[in-house]
C-alpha positions as MATLAB code, in Angstrom:
seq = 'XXXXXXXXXXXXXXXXXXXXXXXXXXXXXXXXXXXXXXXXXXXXXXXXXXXXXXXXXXXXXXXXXXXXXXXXXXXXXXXXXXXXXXXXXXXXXXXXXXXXXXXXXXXXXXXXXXXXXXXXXXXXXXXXXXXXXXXXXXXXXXXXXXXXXXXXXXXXXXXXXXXXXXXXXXXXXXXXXXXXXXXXXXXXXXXXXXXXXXXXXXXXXXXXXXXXXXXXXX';
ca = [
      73.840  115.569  104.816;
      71.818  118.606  103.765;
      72.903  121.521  104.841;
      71.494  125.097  104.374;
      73.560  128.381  104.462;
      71.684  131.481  105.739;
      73.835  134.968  104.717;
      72.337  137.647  106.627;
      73.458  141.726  105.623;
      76.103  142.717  108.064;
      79.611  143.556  106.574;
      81.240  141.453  103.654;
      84.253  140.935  105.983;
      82.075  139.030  108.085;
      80.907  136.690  105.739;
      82.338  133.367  105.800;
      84.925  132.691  103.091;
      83.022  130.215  101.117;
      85.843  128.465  100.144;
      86.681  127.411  103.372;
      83.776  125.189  103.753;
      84.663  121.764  104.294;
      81.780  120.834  101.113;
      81.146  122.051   97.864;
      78.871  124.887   97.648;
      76.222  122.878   95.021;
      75.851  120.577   97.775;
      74.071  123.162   99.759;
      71.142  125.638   99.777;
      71.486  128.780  100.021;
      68.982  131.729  101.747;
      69.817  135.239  101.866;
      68.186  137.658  104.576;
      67.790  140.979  103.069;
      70.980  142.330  101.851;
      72.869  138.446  102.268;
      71.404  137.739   99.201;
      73.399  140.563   97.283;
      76.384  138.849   98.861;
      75.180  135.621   97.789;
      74.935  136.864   94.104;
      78.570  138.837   94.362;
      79.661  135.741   95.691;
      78.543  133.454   92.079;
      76.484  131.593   94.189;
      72.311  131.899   92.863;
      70.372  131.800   96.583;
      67.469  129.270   96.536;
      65.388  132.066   98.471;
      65.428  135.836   99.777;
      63.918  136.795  102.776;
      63.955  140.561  103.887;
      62.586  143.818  103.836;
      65.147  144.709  101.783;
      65.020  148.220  103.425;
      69.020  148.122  103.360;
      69.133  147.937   99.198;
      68.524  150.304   96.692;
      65.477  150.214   94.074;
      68.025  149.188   91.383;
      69.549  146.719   93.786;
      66.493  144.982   94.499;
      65.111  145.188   90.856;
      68.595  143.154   90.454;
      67.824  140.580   92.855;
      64.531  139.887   91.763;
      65.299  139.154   88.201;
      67.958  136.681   89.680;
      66.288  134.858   92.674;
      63.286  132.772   91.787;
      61.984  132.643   94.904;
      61.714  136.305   96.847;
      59.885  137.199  100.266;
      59.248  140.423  100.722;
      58.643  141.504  104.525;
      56.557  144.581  106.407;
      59.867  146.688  107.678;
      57.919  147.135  111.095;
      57.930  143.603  112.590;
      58.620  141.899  116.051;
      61.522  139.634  114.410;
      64.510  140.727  112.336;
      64.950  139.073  108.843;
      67.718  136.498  109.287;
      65.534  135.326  112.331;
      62.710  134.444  109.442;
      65.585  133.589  107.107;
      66.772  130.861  109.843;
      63.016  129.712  110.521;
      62.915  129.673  106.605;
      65.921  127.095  106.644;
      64.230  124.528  109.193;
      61.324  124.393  106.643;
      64.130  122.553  104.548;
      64.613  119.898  107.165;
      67.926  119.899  107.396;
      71.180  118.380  108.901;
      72.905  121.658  109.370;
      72.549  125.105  109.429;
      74.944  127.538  108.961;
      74.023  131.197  109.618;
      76.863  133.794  108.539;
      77.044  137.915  107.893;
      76.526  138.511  111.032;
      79.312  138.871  113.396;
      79.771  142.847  112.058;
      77.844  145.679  112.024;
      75.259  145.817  114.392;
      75.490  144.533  117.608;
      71.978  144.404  118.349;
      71.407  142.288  115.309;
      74.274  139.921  116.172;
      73.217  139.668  119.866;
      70.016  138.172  118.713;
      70.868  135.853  115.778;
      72.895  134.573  118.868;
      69.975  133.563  121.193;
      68.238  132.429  117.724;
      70.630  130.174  117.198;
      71.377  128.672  121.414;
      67.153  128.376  120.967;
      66.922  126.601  118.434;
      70.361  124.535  118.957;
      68.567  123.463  122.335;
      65.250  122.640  120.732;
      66.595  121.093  117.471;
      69.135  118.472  119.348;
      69.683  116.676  116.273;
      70.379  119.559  113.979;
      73.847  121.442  114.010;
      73.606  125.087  114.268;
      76.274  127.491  113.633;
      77.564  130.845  113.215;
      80.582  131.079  110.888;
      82.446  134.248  109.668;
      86.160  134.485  107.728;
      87.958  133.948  111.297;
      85.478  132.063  114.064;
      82.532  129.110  114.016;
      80.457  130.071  116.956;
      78.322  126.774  118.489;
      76.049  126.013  121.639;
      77.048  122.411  123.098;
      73.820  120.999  125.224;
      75.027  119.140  128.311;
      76.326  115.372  127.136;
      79.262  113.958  125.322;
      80.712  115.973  122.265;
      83.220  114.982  119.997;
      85.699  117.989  119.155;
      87.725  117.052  115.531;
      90.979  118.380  114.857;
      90.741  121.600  112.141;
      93.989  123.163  110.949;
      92.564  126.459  110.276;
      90.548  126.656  113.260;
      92.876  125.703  116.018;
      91.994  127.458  118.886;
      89.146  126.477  120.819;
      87.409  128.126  123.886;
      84.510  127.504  125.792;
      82.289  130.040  127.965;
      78.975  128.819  130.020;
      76.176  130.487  127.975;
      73.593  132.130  130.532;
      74.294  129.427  133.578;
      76.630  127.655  135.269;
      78.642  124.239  133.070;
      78.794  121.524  135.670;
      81.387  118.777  135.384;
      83.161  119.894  132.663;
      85.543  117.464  131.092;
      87.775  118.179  128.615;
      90.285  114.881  126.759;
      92.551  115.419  124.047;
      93.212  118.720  124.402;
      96.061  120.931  125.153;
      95.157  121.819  128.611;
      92.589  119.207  129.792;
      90.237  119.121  132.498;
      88.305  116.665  134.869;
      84.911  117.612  136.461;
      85.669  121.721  137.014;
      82.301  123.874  137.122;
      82.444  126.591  134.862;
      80.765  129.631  135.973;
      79.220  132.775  133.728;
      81.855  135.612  133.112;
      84.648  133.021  133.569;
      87.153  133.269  130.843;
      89.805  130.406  132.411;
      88.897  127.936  129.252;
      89.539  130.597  126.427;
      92.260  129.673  123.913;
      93.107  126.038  124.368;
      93.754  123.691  121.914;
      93.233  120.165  120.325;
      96.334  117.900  120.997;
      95.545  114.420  119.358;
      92.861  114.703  115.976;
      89.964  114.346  118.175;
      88.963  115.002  121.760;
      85.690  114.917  123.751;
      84.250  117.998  126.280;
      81.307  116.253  128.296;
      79.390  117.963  131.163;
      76.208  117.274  132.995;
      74.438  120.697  133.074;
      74.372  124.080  131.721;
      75.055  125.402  128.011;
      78.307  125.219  126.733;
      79.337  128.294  124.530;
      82.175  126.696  122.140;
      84.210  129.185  119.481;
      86.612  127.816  117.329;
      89.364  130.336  116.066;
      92.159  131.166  113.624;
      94.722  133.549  114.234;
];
């Protein structure tokens, strides 16, 4: 499977402990989007590209990066799309299995609100490709209407689901803690927050809407 990692600049904290990721890091690439790719380099991991106006780091910062990254993108600071949107773009040029976007959950909420509709976009455009958002605590996804298999995941347990801009028809949950059969799930309902995987697998199915799914550790 290949798999690329985009680290965008919001708050360390919010960066996804890379150890945590159920492959080894060599195994993936790696894109940072402007500051991300500081973290990247903090992190002992060399980023395969950076993408940014850099307008968050200092000269002697980005002197730094340069002489590290190979590949570097420098972009106009006034532009219609922010720089892990490019950086994400940037990561479908690699045609890949997965994407994983992270550093991005903190900080601004602007920024965060729109990596968000990125990433339901180009989840719903890109059916075959899995897109994330991961930080230390949550993995964020957008579930299409069908048949998804949910796997068991000892750190993150808890699993909720929220309809993403319309209503989730027929929702079916098996396997889990508190299943379901055929209930409609409406925006700003909160009923399916916290549940939890019973057996190692279960299944959530539904036959319209999009399916907001976060996965959770305490």
């Amino acid at each position: 499977m290949k798999r690329v990692v985009v680290c965008s600049g919001g708050p360390t904290k919010e960066v996804v402990d890379f150890k945590q990721l159920p492959f080894h890091r060599d195994e993936a690439i790696f894109i940072g989007a402007d500051r991300g790719a500081l973290w990247l380099l903090k992190e002992g991991i060399l980023p395969n590209e950076a993408i940014g106006d850099f307008d968050s780091l200092t000269t002697e910062e980005l002197n730094l990066m340069k002489t590290k990254v190979q590949k570097v993108t420098e972009l106009q600071s006034e532009k219609d799309e922010t720089d892990t949107h490019i950086a994400i773009l940037t990561a479908l040029d690699y045609k890949p299995n997965e994407v994983i976007v992270t550093g991005i959950t903190g900080g601004r909420l602007d920024h965060y609100e729109a990596a968000l509709h990125d990433i339901c976009r180009l989840q719903l455009k890109n059916p075959s490709i899995i897109f994330s958002i991961q930080n230390k605590q949550n993995i964020i996804q957008f579930l299409p209407a069908g048949t998804h298999q949910i796997n068991y995941d000892d750190h993150y347990k808890y699993v909720s689901f929220f309809s993403f801009g319309e209503q989730v028809e027929n929702m079916t949950l098996h396997g889990f803690l508190y299943n379901v059969n055929k209930e409609f799930m409406d925006v700003g309902n909160a009923k399916f927050t916290s549940n939890e995987l019973k057996d190692q697998t279960g299944t959530i199915s539904f036959t319209a809407g999009i399916c907001l799914m976060i996965r959770s550790s305490d």
